[in-house]
C-alpha positions, 0 to 999 in steps of 0.5 A: 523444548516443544515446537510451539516454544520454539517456533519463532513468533507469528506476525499476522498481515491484515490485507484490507481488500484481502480478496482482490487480485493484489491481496491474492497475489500476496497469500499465493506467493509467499506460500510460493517462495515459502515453500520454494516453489518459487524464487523469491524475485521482486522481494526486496527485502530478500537482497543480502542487504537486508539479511541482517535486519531482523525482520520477520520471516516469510514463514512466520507471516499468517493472512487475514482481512476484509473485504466486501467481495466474497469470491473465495481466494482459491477461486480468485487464484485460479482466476488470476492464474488464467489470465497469466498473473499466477503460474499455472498450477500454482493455485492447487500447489498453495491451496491449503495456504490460500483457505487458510487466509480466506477463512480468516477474512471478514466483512468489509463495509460499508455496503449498500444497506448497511445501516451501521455509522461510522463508529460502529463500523470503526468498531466493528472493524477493530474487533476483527482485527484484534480477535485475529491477533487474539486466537491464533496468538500472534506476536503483532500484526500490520494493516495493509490497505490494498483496496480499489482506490476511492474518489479523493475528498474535497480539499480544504478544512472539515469545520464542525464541532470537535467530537473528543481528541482521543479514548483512552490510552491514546487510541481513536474515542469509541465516539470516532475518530474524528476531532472536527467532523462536519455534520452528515460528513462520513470518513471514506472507507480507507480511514474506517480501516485507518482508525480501525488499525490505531485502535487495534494498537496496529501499525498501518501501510497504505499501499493505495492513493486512498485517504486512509490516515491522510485524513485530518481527523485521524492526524492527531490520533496517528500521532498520539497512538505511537504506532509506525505507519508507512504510505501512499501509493505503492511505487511499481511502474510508470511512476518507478521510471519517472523517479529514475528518469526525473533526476537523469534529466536534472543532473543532466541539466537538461530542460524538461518542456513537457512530460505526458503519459497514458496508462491503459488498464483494466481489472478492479484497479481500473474500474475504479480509476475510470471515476475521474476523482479516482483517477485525480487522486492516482495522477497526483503523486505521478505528477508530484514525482515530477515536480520533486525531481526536475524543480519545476512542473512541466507541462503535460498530463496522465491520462488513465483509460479503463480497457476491461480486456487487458485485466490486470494487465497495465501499459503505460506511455511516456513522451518527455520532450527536452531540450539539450545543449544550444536549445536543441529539441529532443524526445524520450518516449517509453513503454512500460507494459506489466502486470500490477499484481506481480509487481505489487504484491513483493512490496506488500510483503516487504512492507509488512517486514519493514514495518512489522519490525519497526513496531518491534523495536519500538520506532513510531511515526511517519516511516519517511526511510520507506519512501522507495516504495511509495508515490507520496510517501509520508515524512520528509525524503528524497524523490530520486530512487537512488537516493531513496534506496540509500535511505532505505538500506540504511533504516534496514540497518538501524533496524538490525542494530535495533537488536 
């Protein structure tokens, strides 16, 4: 047998902000851990729980997406190993395997002076990713949405006039995806690549708070596409501790009066969050967390403050002030301090596993048994950590079974 027969099947990744520090993260290591250069810690989904999942291998995963920046990712990494996220030397250690999926990354938009609309951005998008499947012959792939997040779009109905419920065999109409647009009302750029990925006929993960198939036009066409798709927000800190420490208090029957938290952060993440809607649109699956675990919203905020020179560095304070037995008042405080990329990008990979065999097996829809990883997951799941684990070892399981 020849080794291109034997070598088990490709699945390609499509990061989209494929040149950010996450993204980057991602490419680095798991060539890294491939190599085993690195131990694969963070990676859930290399637990001996999940050994018998089916899920594809970190060596059969290739790299590609968009992105409007156009600093090369060996360069990204060599910027991100001295600012201490990457370990030195391991750029030049993975070097081939990061200009391996920097040339497979392509333009994003839209960019200022582009003159394309929506639909033609939609397709455009859409070709990228199918020409990636297409040439290197990959067995399938999943879009990943690790971009800067947007600003939240305003709340309430999009009226208008419908524009076409679906294209052929289902997928978002060459004329949009959108099946009630107001007139001069563009989808954000997440949903561009949302659509984009159910029309590929690719499953699709929204690692960011951003729209992405949150959008109410795209609801019917993530529906009839029969695609599995897994979001929002990836769960790697301040919010991590609060989906454990929320239910402690609950079980507890302690009387959470106030929860307030700060977050001090810079790099793109958070040049993007000094936009007080992006911020807003961060801050609601925190405080969503709360509400879930304790039954009720205590008083306090988040507040998110951009500091340029922490870089991909985040601290994140938390005071809850409780009350115990007899109405005695107390505190918790924490500190988190990490580094975002680190903790975001073995999620990414797990994600792209977990949904990349979903689609193998042939589950569609809302991934709700993926709520571990997520701020505000799709589907109907518990908001405890504990509990979303359970959930999320039995799927791995059903996938398993799933032969």
């Amino acid at each position: 047998m020849s080794a291109s027969l034997s070598r088990p099947p490709r699945v390609g990744v499509w990061l989209v902000g494929a040149r950010g520090s996450v993204a980057t993260t991602v490419v680095a290591g798991c060539a890294a851990v491939t190599a085993g250069l690195r131990p694969p810690t963070g990676l859930v989904t290399e637990a001996p729980a999940f050994a018998g999942s089916g899920l594809p291998a970190l060596s059969s995963l290739v790299f590609g997406g968009h992105d409007t920046a156009d600093c090369p990712l060996p360069k990204r990494a060599e910027q991100l190993a001295e600012d201490g996220v990457l370990p030195p030397g391991l750029p030049a250690a993975v070097a081939a395997e990061l200009a391996a999926a920097d040339a497979e990354i392509m333009p994003g938009g839209p960019l200022p002076g582009d003159t394309r609309d929506e639909d033609a951005l939609i397709a455009a998008f859409t070709a990228d990713i199918q020409d990636f499947v297409t040439r290197l012959g990959l067995e399938r792939a999943v879009v990943v949405n690790v971009a800067s997040t947007e600003p939240a779009p305003p709340p309430g109905p999009r009226p208008g006039s419908p524009r076409g419920a679906t294209g052929s065999e289902g997928t978002p109409p060459s004329g949009g995806p959108g099946s009630a647009e107001p007139a001069g009302e563009s989808l954000p750029p997440s949903s561009l690549y949302a659509a984009a990925a159910l029309r590929a006929g690719c499953p699709y993960v929204n690692f960011t708070p951003s729209t992405g198939l949150h959008h109410p036009a795209l609801a019917p066409h993530a529906a009839s596409s029969g695609l599995p798709y897994a979001g929002r927000d990836g769960k790697t800190g301040q919010t991590l501790l609060r989906s454990v420490l929320g239910p402690m208090f609950a079980q507890r029957a302690l009387d959470v009066r106030a929860w307030s938290g700060t977050n001090l952060l810079g790099g793109g993440d958070g040049a993007s969050l000094a936009d007080p809607a992006a911020a807003a649109a961060k801050n609601a699956g925190k405080e969503r967390v709360l509400a879930d675990t304790l039954g009720t919203t205590p008083e306090g905020e988040v507040h998110i403050d951009d500091v340029p020179a922490l870089g991909d560095w985040k601290t994140a304070w938390d005071h809850v002030a409780f009350d115990g037995f007899l109405g005695t008042r107390m505190v918790l405080q924490t500190i988190w301090q990490g580094c975002d990329s680190a903790l975001a990008a073995p999620l990414v990979l797990d994600l792209a596993r977990l949904v990349a065999r979903a689609h193998r097996t042939g589950l569609r829809g809302p991934l709700a048994e993926l709520a571990f990883f997520f701020k505000d997951p799709v589907g109907q799941a518990p908001s405890a950590l504990g509990e979303q684990y359970a959930e999320l070892v039995r799927f791995a399981r059903r996938l398993g079974e799933a032969g």
